[in-house]
C-alpha positions in Angstrom: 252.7 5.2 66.2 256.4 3.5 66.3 259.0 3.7 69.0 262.3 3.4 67.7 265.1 2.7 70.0 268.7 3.6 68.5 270.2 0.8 70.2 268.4 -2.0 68.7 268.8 -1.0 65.2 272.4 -1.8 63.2 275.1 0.3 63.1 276.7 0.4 59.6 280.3 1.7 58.5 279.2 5.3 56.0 280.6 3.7 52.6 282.7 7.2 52.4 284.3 9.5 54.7 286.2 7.4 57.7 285.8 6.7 61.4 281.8 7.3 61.5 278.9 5.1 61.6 275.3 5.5 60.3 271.8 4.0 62.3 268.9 4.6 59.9 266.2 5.8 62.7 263.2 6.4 59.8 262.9 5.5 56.6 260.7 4.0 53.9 260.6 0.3 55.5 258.9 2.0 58.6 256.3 3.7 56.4 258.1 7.7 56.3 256.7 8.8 52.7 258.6 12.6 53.2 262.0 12.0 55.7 264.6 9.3 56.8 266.0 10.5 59.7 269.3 9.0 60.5 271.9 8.8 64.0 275.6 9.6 62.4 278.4 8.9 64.5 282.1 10.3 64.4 284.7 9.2 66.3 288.1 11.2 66.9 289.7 12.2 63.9 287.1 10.6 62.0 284.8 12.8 58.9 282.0 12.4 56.4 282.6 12.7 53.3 283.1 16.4 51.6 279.9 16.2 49.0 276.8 18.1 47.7 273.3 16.8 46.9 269.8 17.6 45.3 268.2 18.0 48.5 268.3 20.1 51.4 268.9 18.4 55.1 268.8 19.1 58.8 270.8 18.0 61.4 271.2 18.7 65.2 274.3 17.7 67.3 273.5 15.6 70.3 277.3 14.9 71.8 280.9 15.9 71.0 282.3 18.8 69.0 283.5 18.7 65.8 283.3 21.4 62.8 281.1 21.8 59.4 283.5 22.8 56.7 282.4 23.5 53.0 286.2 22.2 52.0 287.9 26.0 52.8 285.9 27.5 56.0 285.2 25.3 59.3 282.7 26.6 61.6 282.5 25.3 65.0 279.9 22.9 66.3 278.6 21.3 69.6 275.7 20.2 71.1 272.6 22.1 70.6 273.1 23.5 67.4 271.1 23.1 64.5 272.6 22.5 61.4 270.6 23.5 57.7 272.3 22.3 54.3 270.9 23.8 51.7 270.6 22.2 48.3 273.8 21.4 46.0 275.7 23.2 49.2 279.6 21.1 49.2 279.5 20.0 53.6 281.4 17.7 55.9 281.4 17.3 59.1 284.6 16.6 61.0 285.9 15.4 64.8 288.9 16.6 65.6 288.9 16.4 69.1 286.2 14.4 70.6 285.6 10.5 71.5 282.1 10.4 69.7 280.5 13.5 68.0 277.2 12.5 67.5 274.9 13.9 65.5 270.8 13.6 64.2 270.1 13.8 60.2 267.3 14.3 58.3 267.0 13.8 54.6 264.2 13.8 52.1 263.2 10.4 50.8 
């Protein structure tokens, strides 16, 4: 068993989108075989990047609002919800209005 604190591990600029940050909690190098789950940080008026994927991910908003958009719809987001991306879905996440919107992500390995 591992104890990870976010804190302690780097914080690295996404390579796309602007404003937001990326902490890889669990991955390969810890010995995950399945997930890497990953702390994404968005400051205001910051966004990932609008793209889709092979794979299906989770994520769960810890602090701030901001919105999910699929390029034409936004739908609302805050603390407490749960997010589910489905396969080749086109997602972003955006924030708007708050300091930090911060947010848990799990993806397949």
């Amino acid at each position: 068993m591992q104890v990870i604190d976010v804190g302690d591990l780097p914080e690295e600029e996404m390579t796309e989108g602007s404003k937001a940050t990326i902490r890889w909690l669990i991955d390969e190098k810890l010995g995950a075989k399945n997930f890497a789950m990953r702390y994404i940080v968005i400051k205001k008026g910051g966004y990932t990047p609008l793209h889709t994927h092979d794979w299906e991910h989770e994520m769960f908003v810890i602090k701030g609002e901001g919105y999910l958009t699929d390029g034409k719809n936004k739908i609302k987001i805050k603390p407490g919800n749960a997010i589910f991306v489905k396969p080749n879905e086109l997602h972003q996440i955006i924030n708007e209005d708050s300091d930090s919107l911060e947010i848990l992500c799990l993806i397949p390995l």
